[in-house]
C-alpha positions in Angstrom: -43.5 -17.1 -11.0 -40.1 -19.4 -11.2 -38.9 -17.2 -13.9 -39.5 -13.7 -11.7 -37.8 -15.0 -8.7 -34.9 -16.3 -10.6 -35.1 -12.5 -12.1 -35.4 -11.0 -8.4 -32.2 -13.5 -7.4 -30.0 -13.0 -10.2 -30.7 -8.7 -10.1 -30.4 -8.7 -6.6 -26.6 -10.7 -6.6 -25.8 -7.8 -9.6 -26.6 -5.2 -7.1 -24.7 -6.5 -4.0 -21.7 -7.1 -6.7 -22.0 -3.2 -7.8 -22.0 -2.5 -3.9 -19.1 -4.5 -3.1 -16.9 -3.3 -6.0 -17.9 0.6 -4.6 -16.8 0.0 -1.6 -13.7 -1.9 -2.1 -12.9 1.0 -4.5 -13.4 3.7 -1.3 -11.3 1.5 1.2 -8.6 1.0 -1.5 -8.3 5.0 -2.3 -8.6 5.5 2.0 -5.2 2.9 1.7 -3.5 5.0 -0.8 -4.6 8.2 0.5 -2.5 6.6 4.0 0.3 5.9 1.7 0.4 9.3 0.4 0.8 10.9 3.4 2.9 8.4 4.8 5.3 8.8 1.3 5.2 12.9 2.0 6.3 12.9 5.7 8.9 9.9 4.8 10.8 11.8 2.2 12.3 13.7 4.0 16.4 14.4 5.1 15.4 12.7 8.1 13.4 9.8 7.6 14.6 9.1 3.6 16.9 6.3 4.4 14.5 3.6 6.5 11.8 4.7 4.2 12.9 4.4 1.2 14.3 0.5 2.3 10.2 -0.8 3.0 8.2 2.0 0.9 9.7 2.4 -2.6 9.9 0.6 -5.5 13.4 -0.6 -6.3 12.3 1.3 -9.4 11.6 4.5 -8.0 11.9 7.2 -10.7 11.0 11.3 -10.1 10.5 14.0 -12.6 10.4 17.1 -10.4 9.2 20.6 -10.5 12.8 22.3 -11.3 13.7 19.7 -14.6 15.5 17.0 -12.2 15.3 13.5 -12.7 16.6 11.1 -10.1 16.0 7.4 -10.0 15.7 6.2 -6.2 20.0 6.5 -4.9 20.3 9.3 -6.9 17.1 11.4 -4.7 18.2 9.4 -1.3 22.2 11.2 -2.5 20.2 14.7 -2.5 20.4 15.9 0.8 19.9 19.5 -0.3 16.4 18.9 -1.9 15.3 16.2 1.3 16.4 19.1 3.7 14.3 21.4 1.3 11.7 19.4 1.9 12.1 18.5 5.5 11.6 22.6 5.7 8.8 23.2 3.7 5.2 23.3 4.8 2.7 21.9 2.5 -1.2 22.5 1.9 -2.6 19.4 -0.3 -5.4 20.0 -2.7 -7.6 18.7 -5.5 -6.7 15.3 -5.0 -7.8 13.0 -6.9 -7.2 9.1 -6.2 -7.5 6.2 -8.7 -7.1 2.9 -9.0 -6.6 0.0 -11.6 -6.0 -3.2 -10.2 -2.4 -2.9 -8.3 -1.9 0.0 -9.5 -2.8 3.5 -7.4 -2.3 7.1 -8.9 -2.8 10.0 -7.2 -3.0 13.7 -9.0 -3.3 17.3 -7.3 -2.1 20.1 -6.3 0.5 21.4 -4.0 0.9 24.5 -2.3 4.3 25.1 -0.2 5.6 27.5 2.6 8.8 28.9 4.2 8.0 30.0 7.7 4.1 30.6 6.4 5.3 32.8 3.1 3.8 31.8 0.0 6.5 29.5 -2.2 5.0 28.2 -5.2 2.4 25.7 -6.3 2.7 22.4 -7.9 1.0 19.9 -9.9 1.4 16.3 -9.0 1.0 13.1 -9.9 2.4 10.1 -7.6 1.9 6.2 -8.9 1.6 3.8 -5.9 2.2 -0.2 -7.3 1.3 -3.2 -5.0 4.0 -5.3 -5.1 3.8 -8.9 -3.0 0.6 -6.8 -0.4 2.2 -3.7 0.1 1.8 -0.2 -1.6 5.2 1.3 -2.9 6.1 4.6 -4.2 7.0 4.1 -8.0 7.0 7.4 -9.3 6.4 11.5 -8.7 6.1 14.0 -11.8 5.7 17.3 -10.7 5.3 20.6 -12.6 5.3 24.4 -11.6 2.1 26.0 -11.7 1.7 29.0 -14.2 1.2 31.6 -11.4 3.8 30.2 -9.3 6.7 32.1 -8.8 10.2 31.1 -10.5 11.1 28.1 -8.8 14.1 28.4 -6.6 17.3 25.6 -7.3 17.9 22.7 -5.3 20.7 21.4 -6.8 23.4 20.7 -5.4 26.3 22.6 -5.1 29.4 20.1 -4.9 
């Protein structure tokens, strides 16, 4: 009888273990599914600056869509492709959200519109690190979509 109860105890503190780690798990990707949205409408010709001084990593590194690869100054220096993006509407898809310890990553897809025509689609994958309690933006690698059309250039012109 002892043994059984101690049986009962010990599979009952497993299962409110399993429970607890399942839903720590959903409230962690509801945080970085915040932070992602927060990130998308911060970066942004408008918003960059103050952003990017609480949000991002000091870190910060981007392989975009069009072969560009900025490290954090070099993306807050391009106006052309934050105005680009300050323009754009965006329909977010197939996310997926996972975690490891501090660490958050986020793939999907992205669709984007100019003044509701079609623009391309993306694949993405943002990292999210907690550093000292607080999610920051480490890193975006995006890549065109095979049926997308041919990307148009934000580089900019000097």
């Amino acid at each position: 009888m002892k043994r059984s109860i101690v049986c009962f105890i010990i599979a009952f503190i497993s299962m409110n273990s399993v429970f607890a780690q399942k839903n720590t798990s959903k409230t962690i990707e509801k945080e970085l599914d915040s932070v992602f949205k927060k990130m998308w409408d911060n970066v942004t010709l408008t918003n960059a600056n103050d952003y990017f001084k609480t949000d991002v990593s000091t870190d910060f590194y981007t392989i975009n869509a069009d072969g560009i690869v900025q490290n954090k100054q070099q993306l807050l220096d391009d106006k052309k492709r934050l105005e680009m993006l300050e323009m754009l509407d965006f329909k977010f898809f197939d996310q997926v959200i996972k975690v490891y310890d501090h660490v958050g990553i986020i793939n999907g897809r992205i669709q984007a519109f100019s003044e509701g025509a079609y623009v391309g689609e993306i694949f993405y994958t943002a990292i999210f690190v907690k550093e000292n309690g607080v999610w920051k933006y480490k890193n975006w690698q995006g890549t065109w979509t095979k049926d997308s059309p041919p990307p148009p250039s934000f580089v900019s012109e000097d």
